[in-house]
C-alpha positions as semicolon CSV with decimal commas, in nm:
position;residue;x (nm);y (nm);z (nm)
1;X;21,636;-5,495;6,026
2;X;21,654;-5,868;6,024
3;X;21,715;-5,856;5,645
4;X;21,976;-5,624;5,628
5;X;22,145;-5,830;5,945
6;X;22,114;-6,116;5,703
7;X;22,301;-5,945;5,462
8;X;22,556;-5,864;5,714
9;X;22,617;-6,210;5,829
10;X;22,636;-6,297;5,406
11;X;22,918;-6,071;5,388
12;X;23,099;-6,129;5,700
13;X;23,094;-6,563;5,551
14;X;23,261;-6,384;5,224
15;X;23,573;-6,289;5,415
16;X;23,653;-5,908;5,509
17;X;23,820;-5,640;5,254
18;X;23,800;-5,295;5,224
19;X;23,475;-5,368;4,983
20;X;23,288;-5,600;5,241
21;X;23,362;-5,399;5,492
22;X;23,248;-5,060;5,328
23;X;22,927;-5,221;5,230
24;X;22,907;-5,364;5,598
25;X;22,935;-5,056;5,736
26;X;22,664;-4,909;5,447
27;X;22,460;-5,175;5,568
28;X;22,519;-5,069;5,948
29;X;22,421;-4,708;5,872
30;X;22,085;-4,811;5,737
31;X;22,044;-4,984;6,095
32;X;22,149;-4,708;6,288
33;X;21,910;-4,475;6,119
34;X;21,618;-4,739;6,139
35;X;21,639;-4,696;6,569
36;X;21,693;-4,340;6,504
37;X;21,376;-4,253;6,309
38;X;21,147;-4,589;6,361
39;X;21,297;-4,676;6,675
40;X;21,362;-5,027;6,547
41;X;21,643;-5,208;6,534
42;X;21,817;-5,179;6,897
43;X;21,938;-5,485;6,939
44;X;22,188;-5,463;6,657
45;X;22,338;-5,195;6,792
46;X;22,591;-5,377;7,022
47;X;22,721;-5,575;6,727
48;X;22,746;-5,248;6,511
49;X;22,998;-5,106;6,772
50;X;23,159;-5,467;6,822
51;X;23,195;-5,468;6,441
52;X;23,368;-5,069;6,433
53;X;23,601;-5,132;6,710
54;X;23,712;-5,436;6,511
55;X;23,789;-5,168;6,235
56;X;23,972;-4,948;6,509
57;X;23,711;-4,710;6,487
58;X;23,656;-4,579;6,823
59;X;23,499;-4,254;6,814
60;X;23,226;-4,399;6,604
61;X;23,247;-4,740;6,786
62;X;23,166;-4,496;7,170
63;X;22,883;-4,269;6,966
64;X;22,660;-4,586;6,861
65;X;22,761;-4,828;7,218
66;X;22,652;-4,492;7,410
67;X;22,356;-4,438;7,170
68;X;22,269;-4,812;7,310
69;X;22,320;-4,748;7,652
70;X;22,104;-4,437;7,679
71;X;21,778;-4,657;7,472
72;X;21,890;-4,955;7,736
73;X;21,841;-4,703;8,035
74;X;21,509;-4,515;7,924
75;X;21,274;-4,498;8,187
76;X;21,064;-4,830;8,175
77;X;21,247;-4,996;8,014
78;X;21,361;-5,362;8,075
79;X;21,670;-5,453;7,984
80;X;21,835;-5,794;8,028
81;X;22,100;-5,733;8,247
82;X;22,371;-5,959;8,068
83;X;22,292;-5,755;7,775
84;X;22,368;-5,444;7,968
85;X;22,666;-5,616;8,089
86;X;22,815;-5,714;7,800
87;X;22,767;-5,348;7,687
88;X;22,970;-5,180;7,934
89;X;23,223;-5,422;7,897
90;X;23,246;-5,286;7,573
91;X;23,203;-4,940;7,664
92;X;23,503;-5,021;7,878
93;X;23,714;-5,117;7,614
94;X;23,625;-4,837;7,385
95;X;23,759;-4,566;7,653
96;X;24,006;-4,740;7,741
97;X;24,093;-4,734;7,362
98;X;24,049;-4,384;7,323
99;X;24,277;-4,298;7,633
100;X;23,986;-4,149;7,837
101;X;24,039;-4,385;8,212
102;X;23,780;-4,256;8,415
103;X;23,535;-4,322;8,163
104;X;23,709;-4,693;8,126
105;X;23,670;-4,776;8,440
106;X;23,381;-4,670;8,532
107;X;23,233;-4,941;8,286
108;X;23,478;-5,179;8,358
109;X;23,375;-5,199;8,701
110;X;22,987;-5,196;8,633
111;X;23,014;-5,478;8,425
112;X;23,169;-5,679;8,674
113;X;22,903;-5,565;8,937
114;X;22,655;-5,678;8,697
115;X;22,818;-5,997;8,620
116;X;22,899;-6,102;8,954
117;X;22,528;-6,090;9,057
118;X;22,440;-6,281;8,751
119;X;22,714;-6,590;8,853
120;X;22,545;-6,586;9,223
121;X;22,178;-6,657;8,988
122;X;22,383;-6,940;8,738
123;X;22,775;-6,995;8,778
124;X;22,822;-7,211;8,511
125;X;22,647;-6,981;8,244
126;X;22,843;-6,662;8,348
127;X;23,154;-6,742;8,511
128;X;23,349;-6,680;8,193
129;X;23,193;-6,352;8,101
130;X;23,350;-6,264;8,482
131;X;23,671;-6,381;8,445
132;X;23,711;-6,179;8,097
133;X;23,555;-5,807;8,272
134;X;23,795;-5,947;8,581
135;X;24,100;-5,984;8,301
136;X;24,023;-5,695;8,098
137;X;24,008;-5,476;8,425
138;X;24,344;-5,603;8,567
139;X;24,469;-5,520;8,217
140;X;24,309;-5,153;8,275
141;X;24,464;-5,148;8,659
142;X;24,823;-5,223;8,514
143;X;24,809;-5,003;8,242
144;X;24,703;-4,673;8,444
145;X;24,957;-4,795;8,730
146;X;24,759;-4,922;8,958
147;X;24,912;-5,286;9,009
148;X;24,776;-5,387;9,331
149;X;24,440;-5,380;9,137
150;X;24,532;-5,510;8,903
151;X;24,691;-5,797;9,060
152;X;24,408;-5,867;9,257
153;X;24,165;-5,880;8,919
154;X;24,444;-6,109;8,736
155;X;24,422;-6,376;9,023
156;X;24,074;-6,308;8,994
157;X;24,056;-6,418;8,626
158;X;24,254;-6,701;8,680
159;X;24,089;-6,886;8,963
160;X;23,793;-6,914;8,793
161;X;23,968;-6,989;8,470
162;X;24,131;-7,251;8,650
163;X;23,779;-7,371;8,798
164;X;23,665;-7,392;8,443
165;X;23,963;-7,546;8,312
166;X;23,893;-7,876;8,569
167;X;23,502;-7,886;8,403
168;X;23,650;-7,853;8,056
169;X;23,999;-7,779;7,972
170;X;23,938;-7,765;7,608
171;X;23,724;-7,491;7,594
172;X;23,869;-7,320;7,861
173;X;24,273;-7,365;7,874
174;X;24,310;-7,093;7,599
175;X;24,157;-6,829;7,798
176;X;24,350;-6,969;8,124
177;X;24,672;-6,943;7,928
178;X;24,556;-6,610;7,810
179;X;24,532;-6,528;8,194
180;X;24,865;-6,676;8,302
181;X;25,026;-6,468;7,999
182;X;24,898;-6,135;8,110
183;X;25,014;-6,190;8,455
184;X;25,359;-6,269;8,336
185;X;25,421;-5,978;8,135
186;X;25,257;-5,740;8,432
187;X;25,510;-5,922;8,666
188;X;25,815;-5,857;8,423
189;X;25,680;-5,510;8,422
């Protein structure tokens, strides 16, 4: 597994075309079967379905993330919870993708469960991963018509983002812009 995600990372530094990203996916496939049969190879799955919705390939992208999601919650087995998080933010995205909202926000709002009990532990290493499930929520709120939601996650997203900002505005003030740019265009709306 850690060979063929070598040979992944070889061809992402090549630059993507349809041939790099045909082998890539080749190369995915081989993955996918490895935790399949051997049971090997898990933790590559998130980036597999990171890697197809990049391609706009949702169906696919939902099969392997909920593929990961039932190995993450097999009885016994520990999973590190920013992992998990991380995964239903993506699982969020993906439904939200495929026009199926329950299913959206369901995950939406587990990751941010997840992640705010992870900033009470260490602030400074997960405040950003909040502020993006709080900013891809409120973007999931205005969507489905829901704006006082999703006003409430927007100002969510950008008080941290501002908090950040103060500690280190140039690795946070795109994000905070980012922010202040979704909250316009819901107001306009």
């Amino acid at each position: 597994v850690d060979e063929l995600a070598t040979r992944i990372t070889a061809l992402n530094m090549k630059g993507l075309n349809n041939d790099t990203v045909a082998e890539i996916r080749r190369i995915y496939e081989k993955i996918y079967d490895l935790c399949d049969t051997r049971n090997i190879g898990w933790s590559k799955l998130y980036d597999y379905a990171s890697f197809l919705e990049d391609q706009n390939d949702y169906t696919n992208a939902i099969e392997v993330a909920e593929n990961l999601r039932w190995y993450y919650s097999a009885p016994g087995r520990k999973v590190d919870e920013y992992e998990l998080a991380e995964l239903y933010n993506l699982l969020g995205i993906l439904y939200k993708a495929q026009n199926q909202p329950k299913e959206s926000e369901k995950y939406y709002l587990d990751a941010i469960e997840i992640y705010e009990r992870l900033v009470k532990k260490n602030a400074d290493a997960y405040e950003p991963d909040l502020a993006m499930s709080y900013n891809n929520t409120g973007i999931f709120y205005a969507v489905h018509g829901q704006p006082q939601k999703a006003e409430k996650y927007y100002f969510a997203a950008m008080e941290i983002r501002e908090r950040l900002v103060e500690k280190n505005a140039d690795a946070y003030e795109p994000d905070l812009a980012m922010s202040y740019n979704n909250a316009g265009v819901f107001y306009k709306k």
